[in-house]
C-alpha positions, 0 to 999 in steps of 0.5 A: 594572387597570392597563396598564403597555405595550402594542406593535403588531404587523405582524399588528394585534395589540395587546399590552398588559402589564397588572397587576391588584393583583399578577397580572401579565398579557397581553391581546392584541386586534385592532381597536377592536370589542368581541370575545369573550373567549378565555382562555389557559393553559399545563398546570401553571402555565407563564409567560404569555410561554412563546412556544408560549402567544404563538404561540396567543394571537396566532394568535388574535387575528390570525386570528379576531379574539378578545380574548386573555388570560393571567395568570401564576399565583401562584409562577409566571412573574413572580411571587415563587415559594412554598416549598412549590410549589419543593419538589414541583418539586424532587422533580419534579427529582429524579425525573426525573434519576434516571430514575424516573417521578413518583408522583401524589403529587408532582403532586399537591403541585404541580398541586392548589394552583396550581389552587387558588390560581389560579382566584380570580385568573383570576375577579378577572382576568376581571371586569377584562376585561369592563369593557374597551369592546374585550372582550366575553362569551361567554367561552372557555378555551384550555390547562390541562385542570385550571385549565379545568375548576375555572374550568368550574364556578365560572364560569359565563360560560365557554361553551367549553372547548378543553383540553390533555390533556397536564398532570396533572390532580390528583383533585379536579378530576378529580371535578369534571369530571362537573359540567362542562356547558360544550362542550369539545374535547379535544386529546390525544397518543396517545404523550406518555411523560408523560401516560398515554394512559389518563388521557387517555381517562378525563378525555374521559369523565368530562366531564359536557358534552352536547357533547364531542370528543376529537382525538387525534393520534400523537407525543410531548408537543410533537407536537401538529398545527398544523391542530389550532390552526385545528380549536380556533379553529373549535370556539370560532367555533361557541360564542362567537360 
């Protein structure tokens, strides 16, 4: 791993770019002590830079005093994009210009492979990290439900799920998350057009964990409360430290 710049903040937060082989990266950190390790995505592959996931990251950091850290998946972000996954989003496109709603088939060709591709890369990532003196297990993951979930079950140095129901979850994973032991806090959306609220309720259920929560909150898709910013990092607070 290689870190390629770094900035502080006014808030003492220290962010650093960094590359692991060809993963483009961010880690954020607060002081020199050895801190648990927060993992943070956004649904369906968004950038690591997209400023909602900075936003949280920092909040994290700053105000709880985690090491955070994301990565761009493969065809996403930074990186070079991969025909097939520019083809789904191009029929996501279409559909959506036209006004017609997305079958799962599309999401499917879109969602399914960037989780598979994605997990090894996060695991690689994640054993980069915790050779840092600064960064420290448990480990916790904050965002993308579908990528939580795979992680979730590969992984088992994720203690803590704090996911977003407002991506799709392809079927593969929505299998796997009877095998999900870890304690998770779900935060879902009750109107968001795009992610059925029945869906929502269904993953919540499907999770095998013995201690789960589902929080969910009126409004659309980017409804979600700040306050929920604050219950998540407590949610975590309880299982990393």
């Amino acid at each position: 791993m290689q870190i390629t710049s770094q900035h502080l903040h006014d808030d003492g937060v220290l962010e650093r770019q960094l590359t692991l082989g060809e993963i483009p990266g961010t880690l954020w950190t607060r002081g020199p002590d050895p801190a648990p390790l927060v993992l943070i995505a956004h649904n369906n592959g968004l950038p690591r830079r997209e400023p909602r996931l900075v936003a949280r990251a920092r909040f994290h950091a700053a105000a709880h005093g985690y090491a955070v850290a994301s990565i761009d998946t493969a065809g996403c972000g930074d990186r070079p994009r991969l025909p097939a996954l520019e083809e789904a989003r191009a029929d996501l496109r279409r559909a959506l210009q036209a006004g017609e709603a997305p079958d799962d088939d599309v999401f499917e060709r879109l969602v399914g492979p960037l989780v598979e591709a994605a997990a090894p890369e996060w695991r690689a990532t994640l054993d980069a990290l915790l050779e840092l003196p600064e960064v420290e297990g448990p480990v916790g993951f904050s965002g993308w439900a579908a990528l939580g979930i795979h992680l979730a079950v590969a992984e088992p140095r994720v203690a803590a799920l704090n996911l977003y129901a407002g991506g799709y979850v392809p079927r593969a994973q929505r299998e796997e998350a009877r095998r999900v032991t870890a304690p998770l806090l779900l935060l879902l959306q009750w109107d968001d057009g795009g992610n059925p609220r029945e869906r929502g309720l269904d993953l919540f259920d499907a999770f095998g964990s013995a201690e789960k929560t589902l929080h969910a909150n009126p409004g659309g898709h980017l409804g979600t409360p700040r306050f929920e910013l604050e219950d998540g990092a407590r949610f975590l607070d309880r299982h990393l430290r």
